[in-house]
N, C-alpha and C positions, 0 to 999 in steps of 0.2 A: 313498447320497448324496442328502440332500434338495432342492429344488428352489433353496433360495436357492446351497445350494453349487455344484448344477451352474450356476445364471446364470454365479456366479465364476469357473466352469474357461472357461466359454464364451468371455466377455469377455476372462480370461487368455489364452488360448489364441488367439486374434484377435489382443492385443497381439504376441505373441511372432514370429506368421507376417509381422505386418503391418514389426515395427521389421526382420525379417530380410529380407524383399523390399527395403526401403528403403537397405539397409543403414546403418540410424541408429544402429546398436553398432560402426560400422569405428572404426576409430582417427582415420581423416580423413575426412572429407563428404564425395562425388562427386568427388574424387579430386583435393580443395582441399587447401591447408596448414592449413585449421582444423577444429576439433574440433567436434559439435552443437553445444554450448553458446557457441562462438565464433561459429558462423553463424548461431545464433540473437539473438545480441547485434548482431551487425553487420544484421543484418536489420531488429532495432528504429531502431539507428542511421539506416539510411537510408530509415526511413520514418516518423519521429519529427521536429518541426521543435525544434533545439536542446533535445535532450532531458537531464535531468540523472542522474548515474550510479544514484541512490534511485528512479529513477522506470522505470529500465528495469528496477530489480530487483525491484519490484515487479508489473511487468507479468509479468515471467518467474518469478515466487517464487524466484529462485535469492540465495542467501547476499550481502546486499552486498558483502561481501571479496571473495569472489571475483569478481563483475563489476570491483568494484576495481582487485585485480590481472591482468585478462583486459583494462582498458581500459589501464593501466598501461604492459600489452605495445603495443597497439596504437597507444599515442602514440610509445612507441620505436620504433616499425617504421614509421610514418608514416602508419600509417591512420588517423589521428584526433586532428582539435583540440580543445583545452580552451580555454576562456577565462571571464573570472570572469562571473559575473549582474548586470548593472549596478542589478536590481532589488530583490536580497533577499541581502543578506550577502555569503557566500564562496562558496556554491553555485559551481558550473560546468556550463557548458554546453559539450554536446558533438557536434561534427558531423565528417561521413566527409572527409578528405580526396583530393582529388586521386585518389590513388593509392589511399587506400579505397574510392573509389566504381569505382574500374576493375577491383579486387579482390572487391566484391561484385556487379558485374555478371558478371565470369568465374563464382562462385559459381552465381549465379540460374541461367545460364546451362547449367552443368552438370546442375543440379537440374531445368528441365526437362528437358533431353535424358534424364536418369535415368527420370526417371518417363514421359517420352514415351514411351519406349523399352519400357517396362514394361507401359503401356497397349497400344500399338501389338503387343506379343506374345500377347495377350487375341484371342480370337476374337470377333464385334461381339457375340451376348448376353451371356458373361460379362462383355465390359466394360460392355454397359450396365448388368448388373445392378451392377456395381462400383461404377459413379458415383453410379448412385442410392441405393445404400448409403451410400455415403461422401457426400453429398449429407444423409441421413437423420442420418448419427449426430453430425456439425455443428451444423447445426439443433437438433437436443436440447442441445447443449452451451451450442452460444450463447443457447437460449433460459435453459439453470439459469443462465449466468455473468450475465445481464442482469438477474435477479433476486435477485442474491444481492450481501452489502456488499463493498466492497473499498475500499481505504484508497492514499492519495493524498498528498505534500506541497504545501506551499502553492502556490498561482499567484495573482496579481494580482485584486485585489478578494475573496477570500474573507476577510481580518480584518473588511471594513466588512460583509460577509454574515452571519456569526460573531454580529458585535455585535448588527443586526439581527434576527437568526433567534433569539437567548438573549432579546433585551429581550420582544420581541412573545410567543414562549412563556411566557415568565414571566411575564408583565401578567395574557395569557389563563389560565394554568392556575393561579395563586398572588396574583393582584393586586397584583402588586409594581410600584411605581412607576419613572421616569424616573431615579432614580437607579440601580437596577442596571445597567441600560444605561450610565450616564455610568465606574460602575465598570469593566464588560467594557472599553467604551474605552479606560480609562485602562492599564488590564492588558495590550491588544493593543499600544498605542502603545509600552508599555517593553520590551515584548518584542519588536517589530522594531526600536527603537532600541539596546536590548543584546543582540541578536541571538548566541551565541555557536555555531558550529557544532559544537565540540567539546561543550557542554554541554546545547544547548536545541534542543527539533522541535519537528515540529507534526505532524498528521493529520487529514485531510479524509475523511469516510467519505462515497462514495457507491454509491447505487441508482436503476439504471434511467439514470444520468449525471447525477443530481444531487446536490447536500447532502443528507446525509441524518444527519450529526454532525459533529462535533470533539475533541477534546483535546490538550492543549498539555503539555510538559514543560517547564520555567524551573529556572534556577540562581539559587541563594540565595544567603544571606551566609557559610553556609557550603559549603567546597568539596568536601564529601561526602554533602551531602544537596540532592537535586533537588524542585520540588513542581510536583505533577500540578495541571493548571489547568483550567476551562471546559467542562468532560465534558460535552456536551449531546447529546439524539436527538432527532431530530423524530417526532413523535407519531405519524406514519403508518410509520414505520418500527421501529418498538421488539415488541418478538418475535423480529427476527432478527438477533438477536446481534451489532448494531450498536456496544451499550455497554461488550459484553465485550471484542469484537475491538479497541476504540481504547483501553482500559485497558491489555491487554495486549501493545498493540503500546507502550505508554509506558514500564512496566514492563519490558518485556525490553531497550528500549534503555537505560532508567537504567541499568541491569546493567551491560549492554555497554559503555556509554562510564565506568563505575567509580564509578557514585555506592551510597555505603553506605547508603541510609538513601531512603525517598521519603515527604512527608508531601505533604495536601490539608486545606485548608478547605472544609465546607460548612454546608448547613443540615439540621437534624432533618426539617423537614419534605419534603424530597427523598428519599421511601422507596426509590425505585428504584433510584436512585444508591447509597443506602448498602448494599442487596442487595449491587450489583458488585462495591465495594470490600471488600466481607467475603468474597465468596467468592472476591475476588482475594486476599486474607491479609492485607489490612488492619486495623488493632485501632483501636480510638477510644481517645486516649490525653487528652481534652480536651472539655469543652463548655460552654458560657457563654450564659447566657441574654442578646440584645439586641435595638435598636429598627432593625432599617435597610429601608431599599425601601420605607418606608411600613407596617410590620408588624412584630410583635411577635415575632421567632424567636431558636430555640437555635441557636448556631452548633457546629459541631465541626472538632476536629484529629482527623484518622486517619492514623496512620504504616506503615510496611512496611522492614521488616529486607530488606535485596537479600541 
């Protein structure tokens, strides 16, 4: 066994003692009625202010269905209110009720006494070495997760950000004047006013906790074909897979909510972008030489068969 395999048994083998001490494989958490994935949604719940069901499933990468149907239950059983976003569409926000917050304090509760319990059987070296172990291997973690992209839906003020952050890149890197900007505009404004949840998203890519891109998915005039919109990275960020991750997070949802077909406009001289769309399986099905931004470019239609 060479040395990267043994890291892998190493690390393995850590996982397997560490979820069995835990017992994070029981059928129930510390001896609650919910399952990991349940006490860890209720977890986000009560420390998330008005959080939306996209946003916990992103924080958790777990399937949005199923957070779906795991909040689904929880509004039946009374742990949790919905109510609509008075800010952005149909969204919903969701917070612990009553009887969820006395349900996740029993939880928390259990969970230390679990682990207390677990420390407290430790003799004082091993446990110190244990904390500062588990102290170490955190800190690694939170330092990769800080530095790597991760993708977000909308919150308030990121269209006028959007608009800002595309116009000012594109002046600087292409010379394109005051009208691309007025375009983004015009594009953001239809798209929060025919806002359709069942058809259109958005995604906020950030690093380090800030903008770091965008792209938008919009419905057309036909109702099988979707078009990817406003794909941009900010300059400091492009290497780490900022452009791929928000294409492909477009593309898997056009799938998912049924559209046949996803096409985009851009320009020839945007090499980078057209990189991503080819080796996302995009084909150029169109291109037109024209005068706009103040410049002379070729425009293109690139399509993708879902």
């Amino acid at each position: 066994m060479d040395r990267h395999e043994q890291d892998v048994a190493a690390l393995r083998g850590f996982n397997r003692i560490y979820t069995a001490q835990l017992g994070l494989l029981d059928a129930h958490l510390d001896q609650s009625p919910f399952t990991l994935s349940e006490a860890r949604i209720l977890y986000e719940l009560a420390n998330r202010t008005d959080p939306t069901a996209a946003e916990i499933a992103r924080a958790l990468r777990l399937d949005p269905a199923q957070i779906s149907r795991t909040i689904s239950r929880f509004v039946n059983r009374g742990l949790v209110a919905a109510r609509d976003d008075p800010s952005h569409g149909r969204h919903q926000l969701l917070s612990l009720t009553e009887p969820g917050r006395t349900a996740f304090a029993a939880l928390e509760g259990n969970t230390r006494r679990a682990v207390g319990a677990l420390l407290d059987g430790l003799p004082p070296f091993r446990r110190g070495r244990l904390l500062s172990a588990a102290k170490t291997i955190t800190g690694i973690f939170e330092e990769e997760a800080a530095s790597r992209p991760v993708l977000r839906g909308l919150k308030p003020g990121d269209l006028g950000l959007v608009i800002a952050r595309q116009a000012i890149l594109y002046a600087e890197e292409y010379g394109w004047n005051g009208d691309y900007e007025a375009l983004v505009a015009r594009i953001l404004a239809d798209f929060h006013q025919s806002f359709d949840p069942e058809r259109d998203a958005a995604w906020i890519a950030e690093m380090d906790g800030r903008m770091a891109g965008s792209i938008f998915l919009v419905h057309g005039n036909e109702p099988d074909v979707g078009k990817l919109r406003l794909l941009y990275v900010e300059r400091d960020a492009r290497g780490a897979g900022v452009g791929k991750m928000l294409v492909a997070a477009c593309v898997d949802h056009a799938r998912a909510v049924g559209y046949k077909r996803l096409e985009l406009w851009t320009n020839s001289v945007l090499s980078a972008a057209r990189r991503i769309y080819e080796r996302a399986g995009f084909v150029l099905v169109d291109e037109t030489p024209h005068h706009s931004f103040g410049k002379d470019l070729v425009g293109q239609t690139w399509s993708l068969t879902l």
